[in-house]
ZADO-1210 file (C-alpha; in nm, 4 decimals, padded with zeros to 6 digits):
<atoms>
<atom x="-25.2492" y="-03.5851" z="02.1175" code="UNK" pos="1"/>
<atom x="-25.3135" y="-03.2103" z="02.1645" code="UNK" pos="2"/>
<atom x="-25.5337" y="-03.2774" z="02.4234" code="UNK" pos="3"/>
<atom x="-25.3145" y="-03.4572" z="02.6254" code="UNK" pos="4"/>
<atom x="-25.0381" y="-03.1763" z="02.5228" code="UNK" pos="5"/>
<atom x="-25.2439" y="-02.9493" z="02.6765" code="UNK" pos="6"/>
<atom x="-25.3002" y="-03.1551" z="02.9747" code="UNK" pos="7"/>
<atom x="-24.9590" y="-03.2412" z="03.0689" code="UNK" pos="8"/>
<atom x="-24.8665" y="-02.8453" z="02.9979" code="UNK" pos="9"/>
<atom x="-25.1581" y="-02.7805" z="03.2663" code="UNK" pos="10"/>
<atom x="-25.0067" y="-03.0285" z="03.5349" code="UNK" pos="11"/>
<atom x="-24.5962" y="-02.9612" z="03.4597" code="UNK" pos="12"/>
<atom x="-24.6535" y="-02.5591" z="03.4120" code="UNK" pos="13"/>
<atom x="-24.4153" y="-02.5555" z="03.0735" code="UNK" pos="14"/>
<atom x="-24.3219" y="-02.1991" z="03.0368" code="UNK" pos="15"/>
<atom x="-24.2284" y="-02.0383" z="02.6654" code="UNK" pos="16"/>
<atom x="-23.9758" y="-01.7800" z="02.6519" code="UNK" pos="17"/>
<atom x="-24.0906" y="-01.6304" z="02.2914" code="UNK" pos="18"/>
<atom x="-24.4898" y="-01.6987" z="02.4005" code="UNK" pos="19"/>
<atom x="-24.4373" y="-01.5215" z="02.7155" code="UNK" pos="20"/>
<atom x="-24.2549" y="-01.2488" z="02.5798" code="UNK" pos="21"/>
<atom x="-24.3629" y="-01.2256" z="02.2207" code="UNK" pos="22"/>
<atom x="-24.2463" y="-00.8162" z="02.2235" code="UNK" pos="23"/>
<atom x="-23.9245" y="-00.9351" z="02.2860" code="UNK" pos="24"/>
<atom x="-23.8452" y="-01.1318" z="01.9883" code="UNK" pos="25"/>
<atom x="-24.1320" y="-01.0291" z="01.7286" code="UNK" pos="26"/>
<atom x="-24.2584" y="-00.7286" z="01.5617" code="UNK" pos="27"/>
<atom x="-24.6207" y="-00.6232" z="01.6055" code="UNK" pos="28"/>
<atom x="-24.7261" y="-00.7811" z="01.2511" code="UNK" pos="29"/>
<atom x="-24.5436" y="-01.1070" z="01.4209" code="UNK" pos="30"/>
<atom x="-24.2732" y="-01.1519" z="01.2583" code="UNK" pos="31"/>
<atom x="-23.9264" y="-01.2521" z="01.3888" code="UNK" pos="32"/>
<atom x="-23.7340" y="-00.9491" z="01.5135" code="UNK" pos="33"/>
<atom x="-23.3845" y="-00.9791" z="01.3176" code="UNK" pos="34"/>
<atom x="-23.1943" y="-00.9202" z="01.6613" code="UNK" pos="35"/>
<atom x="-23.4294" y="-01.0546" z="01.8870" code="UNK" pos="36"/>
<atom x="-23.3794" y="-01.0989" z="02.2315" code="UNK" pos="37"/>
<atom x="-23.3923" y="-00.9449" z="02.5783" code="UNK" pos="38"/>
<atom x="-23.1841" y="-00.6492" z="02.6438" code="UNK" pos="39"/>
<atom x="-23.0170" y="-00.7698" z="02.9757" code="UNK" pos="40"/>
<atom x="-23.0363" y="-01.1341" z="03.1376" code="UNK" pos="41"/>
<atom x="-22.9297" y="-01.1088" z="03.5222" code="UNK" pos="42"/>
<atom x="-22.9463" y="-01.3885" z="03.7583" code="UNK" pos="43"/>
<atom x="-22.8227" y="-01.6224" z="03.9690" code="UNK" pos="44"/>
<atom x="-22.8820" y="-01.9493" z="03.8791" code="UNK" pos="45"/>
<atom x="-22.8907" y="-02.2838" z="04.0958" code="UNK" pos="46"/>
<atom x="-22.6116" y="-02.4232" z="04.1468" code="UNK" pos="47"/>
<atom x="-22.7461" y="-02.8165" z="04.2114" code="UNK" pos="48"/>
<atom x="-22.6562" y="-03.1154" z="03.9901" code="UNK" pos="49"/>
<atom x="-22.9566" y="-03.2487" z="03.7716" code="UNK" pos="50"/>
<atom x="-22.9216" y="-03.6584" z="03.9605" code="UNK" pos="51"/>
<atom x="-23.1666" y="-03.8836" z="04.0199" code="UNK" pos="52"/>
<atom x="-22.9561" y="-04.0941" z="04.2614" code="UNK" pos="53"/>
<atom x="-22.9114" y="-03.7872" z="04.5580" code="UNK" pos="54"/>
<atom x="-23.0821" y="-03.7010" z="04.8612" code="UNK" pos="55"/>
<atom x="-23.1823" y="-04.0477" z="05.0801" code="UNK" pos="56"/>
<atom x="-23.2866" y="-04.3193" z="04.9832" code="UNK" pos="57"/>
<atom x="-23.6435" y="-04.3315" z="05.0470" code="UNK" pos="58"/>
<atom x="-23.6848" y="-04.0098" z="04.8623" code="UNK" pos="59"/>
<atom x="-23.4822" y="-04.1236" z="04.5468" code="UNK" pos="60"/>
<atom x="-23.7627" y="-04.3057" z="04.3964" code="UNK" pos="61"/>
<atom x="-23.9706" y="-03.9417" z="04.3582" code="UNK" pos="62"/>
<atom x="-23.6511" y="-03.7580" z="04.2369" code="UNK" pos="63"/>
<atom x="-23.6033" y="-03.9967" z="03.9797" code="UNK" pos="64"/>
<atom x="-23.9420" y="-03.9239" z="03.8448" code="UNK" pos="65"/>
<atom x="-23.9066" y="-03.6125" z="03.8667" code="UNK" pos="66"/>
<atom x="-23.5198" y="-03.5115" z="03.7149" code="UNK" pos="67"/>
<atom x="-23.5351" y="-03.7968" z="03.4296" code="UNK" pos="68"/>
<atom x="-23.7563" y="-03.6029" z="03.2438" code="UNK" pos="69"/>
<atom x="-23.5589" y="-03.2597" z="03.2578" code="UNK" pos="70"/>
<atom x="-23.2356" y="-03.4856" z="03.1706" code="UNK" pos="71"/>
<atom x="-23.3942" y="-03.6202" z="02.8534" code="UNK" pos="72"/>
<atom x="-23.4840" y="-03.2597" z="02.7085" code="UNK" pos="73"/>
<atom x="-23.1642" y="-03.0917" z="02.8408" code="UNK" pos="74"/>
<atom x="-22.9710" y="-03.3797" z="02.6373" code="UNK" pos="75"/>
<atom x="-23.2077" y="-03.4494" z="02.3677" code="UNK" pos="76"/>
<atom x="-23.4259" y="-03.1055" z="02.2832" code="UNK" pos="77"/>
<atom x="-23.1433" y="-02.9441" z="02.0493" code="UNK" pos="78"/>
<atom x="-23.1552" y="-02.6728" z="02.2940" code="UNK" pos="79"/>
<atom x="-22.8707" y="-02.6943" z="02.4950" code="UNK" pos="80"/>
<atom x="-22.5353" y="-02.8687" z="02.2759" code="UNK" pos="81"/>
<atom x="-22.2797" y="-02.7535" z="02.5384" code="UNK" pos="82"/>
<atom x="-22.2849" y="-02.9399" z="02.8027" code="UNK" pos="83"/>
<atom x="-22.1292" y="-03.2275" z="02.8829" code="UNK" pos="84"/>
<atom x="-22.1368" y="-03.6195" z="02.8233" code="UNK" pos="85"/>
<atom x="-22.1262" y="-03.6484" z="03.2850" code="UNK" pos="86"/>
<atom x="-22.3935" y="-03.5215" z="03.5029" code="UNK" pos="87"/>
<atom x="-22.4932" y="-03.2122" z="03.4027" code="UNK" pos="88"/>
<atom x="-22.5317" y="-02.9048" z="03.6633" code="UNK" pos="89"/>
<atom x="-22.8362" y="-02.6749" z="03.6827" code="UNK" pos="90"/>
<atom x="-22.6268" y="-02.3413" z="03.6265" code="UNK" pos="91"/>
<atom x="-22.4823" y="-02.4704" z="03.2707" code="UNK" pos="92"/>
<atom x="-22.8277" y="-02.4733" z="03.1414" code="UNK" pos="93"/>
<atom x="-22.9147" y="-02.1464" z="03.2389" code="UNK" pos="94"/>
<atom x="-22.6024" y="-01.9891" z="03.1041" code="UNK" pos="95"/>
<atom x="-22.6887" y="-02.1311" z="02.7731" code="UNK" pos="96"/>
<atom x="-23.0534" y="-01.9780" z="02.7853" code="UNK" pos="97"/>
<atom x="-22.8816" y="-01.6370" z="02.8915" code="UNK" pos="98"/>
<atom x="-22.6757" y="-01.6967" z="02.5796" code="UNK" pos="99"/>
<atom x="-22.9924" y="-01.7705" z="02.3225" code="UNK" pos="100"/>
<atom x="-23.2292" y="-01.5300" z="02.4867" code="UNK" pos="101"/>
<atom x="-23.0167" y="-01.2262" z="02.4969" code="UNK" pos="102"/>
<atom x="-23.0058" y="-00.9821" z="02.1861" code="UNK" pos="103"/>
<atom x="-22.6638" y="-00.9174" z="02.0219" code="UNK" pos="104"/>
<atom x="-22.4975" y="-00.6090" z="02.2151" code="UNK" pos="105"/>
<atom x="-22.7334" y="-00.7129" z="02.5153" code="UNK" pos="106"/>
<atom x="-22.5449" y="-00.7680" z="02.7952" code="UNK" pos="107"/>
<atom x="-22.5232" y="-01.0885" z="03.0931" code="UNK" pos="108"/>
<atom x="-22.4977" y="-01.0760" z="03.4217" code="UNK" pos="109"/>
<atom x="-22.4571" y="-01.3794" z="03.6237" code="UNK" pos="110"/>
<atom x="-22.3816" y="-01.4953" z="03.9832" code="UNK" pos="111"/>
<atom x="-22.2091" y="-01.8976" z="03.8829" code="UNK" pos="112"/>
<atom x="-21.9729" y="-02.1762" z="04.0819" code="UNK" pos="113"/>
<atom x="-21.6253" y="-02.1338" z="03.9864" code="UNK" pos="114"/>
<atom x="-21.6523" y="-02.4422" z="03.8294" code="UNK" pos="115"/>
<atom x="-21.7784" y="-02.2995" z="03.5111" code="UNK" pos="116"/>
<atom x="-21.3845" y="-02.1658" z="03.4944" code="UNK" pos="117"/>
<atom x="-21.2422" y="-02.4801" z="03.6371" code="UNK" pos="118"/>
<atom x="-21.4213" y="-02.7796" z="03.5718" code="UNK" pos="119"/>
<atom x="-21.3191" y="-03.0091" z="03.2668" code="UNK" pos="120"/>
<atom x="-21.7221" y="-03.0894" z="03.2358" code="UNK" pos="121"/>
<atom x="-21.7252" y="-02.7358" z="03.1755" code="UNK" pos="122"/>
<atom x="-21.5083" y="-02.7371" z="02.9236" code="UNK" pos="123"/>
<atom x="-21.7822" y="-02.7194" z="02.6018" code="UNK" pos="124"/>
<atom x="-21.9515" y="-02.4523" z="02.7703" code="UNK" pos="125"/>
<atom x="-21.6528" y="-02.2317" z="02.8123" code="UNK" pos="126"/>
<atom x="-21.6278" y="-02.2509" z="02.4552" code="UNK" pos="127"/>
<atom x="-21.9522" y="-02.1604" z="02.3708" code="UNK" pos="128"/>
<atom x="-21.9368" y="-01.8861" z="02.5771" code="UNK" pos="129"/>
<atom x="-21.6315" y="-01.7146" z="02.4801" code="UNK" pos="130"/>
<atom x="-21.6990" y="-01.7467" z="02.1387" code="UNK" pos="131"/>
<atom x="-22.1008" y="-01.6104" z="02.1497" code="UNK" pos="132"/>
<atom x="-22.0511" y="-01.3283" z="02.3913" code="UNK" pos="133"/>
<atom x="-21.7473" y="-01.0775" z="02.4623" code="UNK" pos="134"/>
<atom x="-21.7019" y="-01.1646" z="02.8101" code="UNK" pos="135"/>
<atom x="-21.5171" y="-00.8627" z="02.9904" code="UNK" pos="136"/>
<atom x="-21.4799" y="-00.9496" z="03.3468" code="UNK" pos="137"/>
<atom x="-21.4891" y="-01.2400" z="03.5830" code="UNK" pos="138"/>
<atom x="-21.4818" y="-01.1501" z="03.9344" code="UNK" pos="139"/>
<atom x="-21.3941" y="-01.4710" z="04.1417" code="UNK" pos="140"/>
<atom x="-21.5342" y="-01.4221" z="04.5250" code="UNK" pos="141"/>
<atom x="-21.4089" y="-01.7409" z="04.8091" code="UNK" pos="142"/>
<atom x="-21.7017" y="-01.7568" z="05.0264" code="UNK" pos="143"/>
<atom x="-21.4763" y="-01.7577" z="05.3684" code="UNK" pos="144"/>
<atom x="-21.6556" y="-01.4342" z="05.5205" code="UNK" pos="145"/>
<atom x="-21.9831" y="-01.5912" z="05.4435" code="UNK" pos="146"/>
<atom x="-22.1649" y="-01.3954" z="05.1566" code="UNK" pos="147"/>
<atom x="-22.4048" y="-01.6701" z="05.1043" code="UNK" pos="148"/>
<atom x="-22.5420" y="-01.9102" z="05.3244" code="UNK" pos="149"/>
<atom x="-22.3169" y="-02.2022" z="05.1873" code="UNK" pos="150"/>
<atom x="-21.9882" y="-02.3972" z="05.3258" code="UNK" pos="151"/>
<atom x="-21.7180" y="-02.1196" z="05.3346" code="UNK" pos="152"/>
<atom x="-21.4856" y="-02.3047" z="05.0962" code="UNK" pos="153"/>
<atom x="-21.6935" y="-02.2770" z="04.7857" code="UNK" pos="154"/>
<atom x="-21.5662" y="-02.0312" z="04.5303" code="UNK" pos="155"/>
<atom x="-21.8508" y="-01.8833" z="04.3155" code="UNK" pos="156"/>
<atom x="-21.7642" y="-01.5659" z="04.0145" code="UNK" pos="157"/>
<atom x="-21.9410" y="-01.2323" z="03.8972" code="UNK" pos="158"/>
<atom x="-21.9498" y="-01.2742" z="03.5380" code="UNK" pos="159"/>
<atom x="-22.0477" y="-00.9883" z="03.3245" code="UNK" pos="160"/>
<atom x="-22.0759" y="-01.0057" z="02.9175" code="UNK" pos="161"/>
<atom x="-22.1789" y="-00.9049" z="02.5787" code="UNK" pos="162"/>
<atom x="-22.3807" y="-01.1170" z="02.3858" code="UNK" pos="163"/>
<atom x="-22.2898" y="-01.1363" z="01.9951" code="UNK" pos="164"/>
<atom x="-21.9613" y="-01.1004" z="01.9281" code="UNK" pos="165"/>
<atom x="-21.6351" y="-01.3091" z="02.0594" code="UNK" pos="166"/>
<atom x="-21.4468" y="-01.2549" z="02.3754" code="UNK" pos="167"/>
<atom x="-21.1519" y="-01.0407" z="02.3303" code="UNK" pos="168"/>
<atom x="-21.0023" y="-00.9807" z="02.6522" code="UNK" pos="169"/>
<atom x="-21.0994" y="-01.0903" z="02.9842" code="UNK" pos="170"/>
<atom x="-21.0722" y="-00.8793" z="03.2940" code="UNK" pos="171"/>
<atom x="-20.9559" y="-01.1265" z="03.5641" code="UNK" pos="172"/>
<atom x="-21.0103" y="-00.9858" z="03.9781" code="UNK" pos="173"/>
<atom x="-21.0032" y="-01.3557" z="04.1350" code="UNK" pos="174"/>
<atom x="-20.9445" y="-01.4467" z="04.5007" code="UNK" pos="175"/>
<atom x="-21.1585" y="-01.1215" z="04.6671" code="UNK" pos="176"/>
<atom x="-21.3301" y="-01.2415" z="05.0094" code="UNK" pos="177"/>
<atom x="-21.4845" y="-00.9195" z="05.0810" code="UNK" pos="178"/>
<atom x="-21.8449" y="-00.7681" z="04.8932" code="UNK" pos="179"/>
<atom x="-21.7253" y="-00.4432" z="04.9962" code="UNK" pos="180"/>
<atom x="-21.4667" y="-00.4725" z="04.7573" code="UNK" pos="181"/>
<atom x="-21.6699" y="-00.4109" z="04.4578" code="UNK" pos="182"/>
<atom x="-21.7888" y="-00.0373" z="04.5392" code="UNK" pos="183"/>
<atom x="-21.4089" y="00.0732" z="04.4512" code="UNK" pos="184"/>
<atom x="-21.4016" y="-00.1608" z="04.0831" code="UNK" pos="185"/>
<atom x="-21.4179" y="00.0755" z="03.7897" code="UNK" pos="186"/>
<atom x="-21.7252" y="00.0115" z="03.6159" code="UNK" pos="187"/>
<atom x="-21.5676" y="00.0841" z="03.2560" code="UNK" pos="188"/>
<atom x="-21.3890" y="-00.1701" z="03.0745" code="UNK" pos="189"/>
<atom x="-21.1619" y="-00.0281" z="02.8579" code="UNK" pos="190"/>
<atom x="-20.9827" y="-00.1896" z="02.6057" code="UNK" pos="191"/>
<atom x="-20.7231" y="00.0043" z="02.5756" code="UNK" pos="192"/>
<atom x="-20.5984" y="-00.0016" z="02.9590" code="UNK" pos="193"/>
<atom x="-20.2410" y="-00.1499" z="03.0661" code="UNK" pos="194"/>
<atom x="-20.2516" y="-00.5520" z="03.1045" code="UNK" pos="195"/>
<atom x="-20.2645" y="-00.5171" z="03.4745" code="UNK" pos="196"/>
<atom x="-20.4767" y="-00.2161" z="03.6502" code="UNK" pos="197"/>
<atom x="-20.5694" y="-00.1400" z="04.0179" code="UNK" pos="198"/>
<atom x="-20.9541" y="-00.2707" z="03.9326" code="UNK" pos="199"/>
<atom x="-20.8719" y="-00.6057" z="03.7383" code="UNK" pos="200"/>
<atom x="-20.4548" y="-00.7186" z="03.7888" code="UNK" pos="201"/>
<atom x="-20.4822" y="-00.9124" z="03.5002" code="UNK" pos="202"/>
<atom x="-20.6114" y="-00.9130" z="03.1371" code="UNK" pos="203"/>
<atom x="-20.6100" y="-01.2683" z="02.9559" code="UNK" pos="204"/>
<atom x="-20.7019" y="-01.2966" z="02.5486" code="UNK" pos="205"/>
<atom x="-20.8554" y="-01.6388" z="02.4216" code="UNK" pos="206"/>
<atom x="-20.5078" y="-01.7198" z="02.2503" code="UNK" pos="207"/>
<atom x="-20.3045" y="-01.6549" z="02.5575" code="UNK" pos="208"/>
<atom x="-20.6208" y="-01.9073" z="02.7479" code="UNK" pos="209"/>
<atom x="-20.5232" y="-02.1582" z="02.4929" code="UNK" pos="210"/>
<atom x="-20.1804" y="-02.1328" z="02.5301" code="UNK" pos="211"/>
<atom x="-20.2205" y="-02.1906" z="02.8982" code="UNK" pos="212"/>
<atom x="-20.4764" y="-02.4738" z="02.9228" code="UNK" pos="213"/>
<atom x="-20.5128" y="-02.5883" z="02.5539" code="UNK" pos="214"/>
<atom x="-20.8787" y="-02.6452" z="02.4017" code="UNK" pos="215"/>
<atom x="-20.9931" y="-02.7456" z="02.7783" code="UNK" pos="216"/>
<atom x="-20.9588" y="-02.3104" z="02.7842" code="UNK" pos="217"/>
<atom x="-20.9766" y="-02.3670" z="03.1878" code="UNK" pos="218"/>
<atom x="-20.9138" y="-02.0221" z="03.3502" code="UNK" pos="219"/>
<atom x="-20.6579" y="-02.0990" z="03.6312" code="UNK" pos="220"/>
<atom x="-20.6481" y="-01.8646" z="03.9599" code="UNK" pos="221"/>
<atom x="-20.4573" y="-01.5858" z="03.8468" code="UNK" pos="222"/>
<atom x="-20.4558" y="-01.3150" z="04.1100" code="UNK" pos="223"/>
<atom x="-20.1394" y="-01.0985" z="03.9767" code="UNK" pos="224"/>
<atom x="-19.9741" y="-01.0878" z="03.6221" code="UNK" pos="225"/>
<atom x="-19.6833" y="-01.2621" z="03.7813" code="UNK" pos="226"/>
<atom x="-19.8647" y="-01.5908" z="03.8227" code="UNK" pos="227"/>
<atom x="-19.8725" y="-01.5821" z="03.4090" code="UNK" pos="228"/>
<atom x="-19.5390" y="-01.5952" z="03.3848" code="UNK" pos="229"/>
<atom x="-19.5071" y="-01.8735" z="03.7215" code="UNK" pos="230"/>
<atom x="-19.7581" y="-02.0693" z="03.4575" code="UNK" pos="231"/>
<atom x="-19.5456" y="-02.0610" z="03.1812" code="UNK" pos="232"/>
<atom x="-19.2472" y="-02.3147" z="03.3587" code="UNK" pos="233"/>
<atom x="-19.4746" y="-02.4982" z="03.5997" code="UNK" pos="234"/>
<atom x="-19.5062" y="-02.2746" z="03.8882" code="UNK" pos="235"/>
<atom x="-19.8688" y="-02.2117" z="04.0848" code="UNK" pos="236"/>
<atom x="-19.9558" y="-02.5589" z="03.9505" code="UNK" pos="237"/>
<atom x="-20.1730" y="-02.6940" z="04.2174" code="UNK" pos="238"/>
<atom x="-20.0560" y="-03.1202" z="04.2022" code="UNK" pos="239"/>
<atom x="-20.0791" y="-03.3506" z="04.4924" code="UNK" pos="240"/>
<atom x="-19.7747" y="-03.4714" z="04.6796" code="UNK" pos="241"/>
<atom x="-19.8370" y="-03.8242" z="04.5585" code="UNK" pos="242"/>
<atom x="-19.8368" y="-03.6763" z="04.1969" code="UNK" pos="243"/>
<atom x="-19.5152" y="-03.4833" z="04.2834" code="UNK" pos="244"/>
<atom x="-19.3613" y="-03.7624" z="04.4077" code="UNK" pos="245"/>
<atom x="-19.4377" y="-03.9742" z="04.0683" code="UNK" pos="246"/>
<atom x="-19.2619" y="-03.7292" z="03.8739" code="UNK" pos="247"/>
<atom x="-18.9598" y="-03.7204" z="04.0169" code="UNK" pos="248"/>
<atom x="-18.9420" y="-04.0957" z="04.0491" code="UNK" pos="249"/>
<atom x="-18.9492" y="-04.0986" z="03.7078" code="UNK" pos="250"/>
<atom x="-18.6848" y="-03.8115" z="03.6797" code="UNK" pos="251"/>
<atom x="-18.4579" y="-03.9593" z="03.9238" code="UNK" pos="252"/>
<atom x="-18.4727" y="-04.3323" z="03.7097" code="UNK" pos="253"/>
<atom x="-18.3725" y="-04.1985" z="03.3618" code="UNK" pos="254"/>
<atom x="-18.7210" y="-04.1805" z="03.2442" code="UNK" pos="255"/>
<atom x="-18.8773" y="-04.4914" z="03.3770" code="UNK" pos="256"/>
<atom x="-19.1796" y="-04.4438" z="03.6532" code="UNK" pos="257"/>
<atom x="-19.1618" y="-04.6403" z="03.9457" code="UNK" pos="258"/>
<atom x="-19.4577" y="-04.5814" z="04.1137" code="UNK" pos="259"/>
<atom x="-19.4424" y="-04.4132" z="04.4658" code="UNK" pos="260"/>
<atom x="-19.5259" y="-04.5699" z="04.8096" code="UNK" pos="261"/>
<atom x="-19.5884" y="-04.4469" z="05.1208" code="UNK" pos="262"/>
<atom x="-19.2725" y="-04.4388" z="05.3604" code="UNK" pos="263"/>
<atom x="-19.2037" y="-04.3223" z="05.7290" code="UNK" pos="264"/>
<atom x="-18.8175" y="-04.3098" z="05.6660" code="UNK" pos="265"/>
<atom x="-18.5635" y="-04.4373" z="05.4593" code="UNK" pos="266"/>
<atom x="-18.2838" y="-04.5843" z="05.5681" code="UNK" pos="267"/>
<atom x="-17.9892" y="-04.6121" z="05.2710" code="UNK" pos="268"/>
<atom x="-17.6437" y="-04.8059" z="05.3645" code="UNK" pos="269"/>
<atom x="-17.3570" y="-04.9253" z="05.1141" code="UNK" pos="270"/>
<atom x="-17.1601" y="-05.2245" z="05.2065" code="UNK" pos="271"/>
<atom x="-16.8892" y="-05.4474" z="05.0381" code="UNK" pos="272"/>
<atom x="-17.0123" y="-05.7607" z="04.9024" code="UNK" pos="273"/>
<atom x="-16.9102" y="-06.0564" z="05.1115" code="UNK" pos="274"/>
<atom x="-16.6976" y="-06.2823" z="04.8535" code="UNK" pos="275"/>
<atom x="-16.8364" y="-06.0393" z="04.5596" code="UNK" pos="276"/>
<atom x="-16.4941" y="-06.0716" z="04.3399" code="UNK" pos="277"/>
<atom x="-16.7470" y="-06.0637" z="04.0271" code="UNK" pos="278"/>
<atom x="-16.9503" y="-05.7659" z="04.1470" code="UNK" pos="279"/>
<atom x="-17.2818" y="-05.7096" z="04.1646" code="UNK" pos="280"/>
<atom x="-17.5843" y="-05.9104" z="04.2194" code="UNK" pos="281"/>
<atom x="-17.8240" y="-05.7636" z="03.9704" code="UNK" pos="282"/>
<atom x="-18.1858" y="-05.7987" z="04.0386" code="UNK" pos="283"/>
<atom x="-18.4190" y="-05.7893" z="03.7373" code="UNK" pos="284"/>
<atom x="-18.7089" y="-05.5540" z="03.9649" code="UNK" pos="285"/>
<atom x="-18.7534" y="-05.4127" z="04.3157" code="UNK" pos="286"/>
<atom x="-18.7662" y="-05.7670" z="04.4951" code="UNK" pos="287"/>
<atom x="-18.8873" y="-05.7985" z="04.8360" code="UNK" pos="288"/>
<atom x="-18.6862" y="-05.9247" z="05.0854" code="UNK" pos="289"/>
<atom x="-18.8531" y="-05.9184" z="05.4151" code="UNK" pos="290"/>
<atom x="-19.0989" y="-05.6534" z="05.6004" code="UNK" pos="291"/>
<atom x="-19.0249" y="-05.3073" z="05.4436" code="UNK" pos="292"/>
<atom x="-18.6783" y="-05.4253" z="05.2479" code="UNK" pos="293"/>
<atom x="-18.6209" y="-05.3574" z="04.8929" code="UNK" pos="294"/>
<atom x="-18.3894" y="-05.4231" z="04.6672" code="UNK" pos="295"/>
<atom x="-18.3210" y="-05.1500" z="04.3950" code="UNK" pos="296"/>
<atom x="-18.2718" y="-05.2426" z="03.9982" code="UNK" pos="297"/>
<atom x="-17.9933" y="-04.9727" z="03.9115" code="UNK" pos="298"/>
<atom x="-17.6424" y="-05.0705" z="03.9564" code="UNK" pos="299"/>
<atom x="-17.4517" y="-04.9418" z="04.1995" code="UNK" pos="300"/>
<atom x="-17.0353" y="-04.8784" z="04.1800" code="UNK" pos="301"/>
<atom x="-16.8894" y="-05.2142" z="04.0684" code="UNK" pos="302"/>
<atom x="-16.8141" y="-05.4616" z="04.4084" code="UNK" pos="303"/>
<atom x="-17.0836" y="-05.2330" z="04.6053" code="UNK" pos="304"/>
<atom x="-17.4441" y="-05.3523" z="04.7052" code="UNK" pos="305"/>
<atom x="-17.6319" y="-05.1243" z="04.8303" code="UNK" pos="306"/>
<atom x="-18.0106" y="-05.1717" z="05.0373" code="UNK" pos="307"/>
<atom x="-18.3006" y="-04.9637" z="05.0634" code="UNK" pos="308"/>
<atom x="-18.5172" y="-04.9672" z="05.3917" code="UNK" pos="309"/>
<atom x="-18.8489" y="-04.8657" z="05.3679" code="UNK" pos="310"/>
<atom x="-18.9650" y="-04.7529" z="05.7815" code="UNK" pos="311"/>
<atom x="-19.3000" y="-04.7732" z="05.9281" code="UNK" pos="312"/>
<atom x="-19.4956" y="-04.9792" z="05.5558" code="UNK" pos="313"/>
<atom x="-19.4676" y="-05.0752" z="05.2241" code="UNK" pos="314"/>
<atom x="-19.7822" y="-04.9361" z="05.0820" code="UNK" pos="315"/>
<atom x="-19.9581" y="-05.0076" z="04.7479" code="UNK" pos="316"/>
<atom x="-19.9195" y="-04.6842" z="04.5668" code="UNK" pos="317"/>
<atom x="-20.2612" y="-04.4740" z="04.6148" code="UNK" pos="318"/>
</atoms>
């Protein structure tokens, strides 16, 4: 068995942090250094997701061999416990190994996707990391002007942290487009500054996190400390128009969701009921009668019928 250990180490090139750095994390007599560790970690990770089933399809066979393997030991070594139950992305792994190898009081520097802020498979890691290392500031970069060679819609962060002790506050700057910004960014964190400075226009605590997005502790895009208080009765909540549609059917019907369709006008009319000396005709749901007509369950003013036109398609709610 150790010969073919030392065969397959040969052929895959396994590399050992604490072998290849012994100085790092043992004294000379070898024994374990009580803070151990490196005294910076600085990188920037890949950003690619660890699948078998990308690229094309004559090449998939190959990438299966070769990714299955590193998905086993990323889920099954013990090393890595925050990630999550979906496919897992290169960059999450690496921010864990930043997080063992570094000493306590060491600091982090990394260059990550914003979806280590925003992503709910994220959400595990989030809370390893602000609860291992005192993460100070997050500077959030949209890659419109091109600072790396990758579609100009992807939003990537400047993270910079502490490793050893909890995050206490976190110096937001999110939404900059331009590199040149960061020459005029105070390098000095200070604790004690107002919740909003020039540098970083907002300051968010782990409680106030919570209180925002619960244990998920997503960090929305907060550019100004107005946008907290937006947060706090719904506004700067990104939802889809067929999601803001949904809730105010249900507003509009007392409570009950009747789920949205797609419409190119709606034509509304109230007429009396031919003969309709008892009142209404109640229908017991939204009954189709014809192409695009309706008929609506709430009851209109007593001898009144009223009928809903629905222009252009009556759509299957997306």
């Amino acid at each position: 068995m150790i010969g073919r250990a030392t065969q397959l180490a040969q052929q895959i090139g396994f590399f050992h942090w604490e072998l290849e750095f012994p100085e790092a994390f043992f004294d000379r007599s070898g024994r374990r250094l009580p803070a151990g560790g490196f005294d910076a970690v600085i990188g920037n990770p890949p950003w690619d997701m660890m699948r078998a089933d990308s690229g094309p399809a004559e090449s998939r066979s190959g990438s299966r061999a070769d990714v299955a393997p590193l998905v086993r030991f990323a889920r099954d070594s013990g090393i890595y416990t925050a990630q999550s139950g979906g496919h897992a992305n290169r960059y999450q792994l690496f921010v864990e190994r930043a997080l063992s190898l570094t000493r306590a009081g060491g600091r982090i520097g990394l260059v990550l996707p914003s979806g280590l802020v925003s992503d709910h498979g994220s959400s595990r890691l989030r809370a390893r990391l602000l609860g291992d290392a005192d993460v100070d500031a997050i500077v959030g970069f949209d890659n419109q002007r091109a600072v790396f060679p990758i579609h100009r819609s992807v939003r990537f962060l400047l993270v910079t942290a502490t490793a050893g002790a909890p995050t206490r506050t976190i110096a937001l700057r999110l939404g900059e487009r331009d590199p040149g910004a960061l020459e005029g960014i105070d390098e000095r964190i200070d604790e004690a500054a107002p919740l909003a400075s020039a540098s970083f226009p907002v300051r968010l605590t782990p409680d106030a996190l919570r209180h925002i997005s619960g244990d998920t502790l997503s960090i929305p895009d907060l550019r100004a400390p107005i946008d907290l208080a937006n947060r706090s009765f719904g506004q700067a909540v990104a939802v889809t128009p067929i999601q803001l549609a949904t809730s105010y059917s249900a507003l509009a019907n007392g409570g009950t969701l009747w789920e949205p369709h797609v419409a190119w006008k709606i034509e509304s009319s109230w007429s009396r009921a031919a003969g309709a000396g008892s009142g209404w005709r109640r229908p017991a749901a939204w009954r189709r009668r014809g192409p695009g007509w309706w008929s609506p369950t709430s009851t209109p003013p007593r001898g009144r019928r009223r009928r809903t036109r629905w222009t252009g398609c009556s759509c299957p709610s997306t």
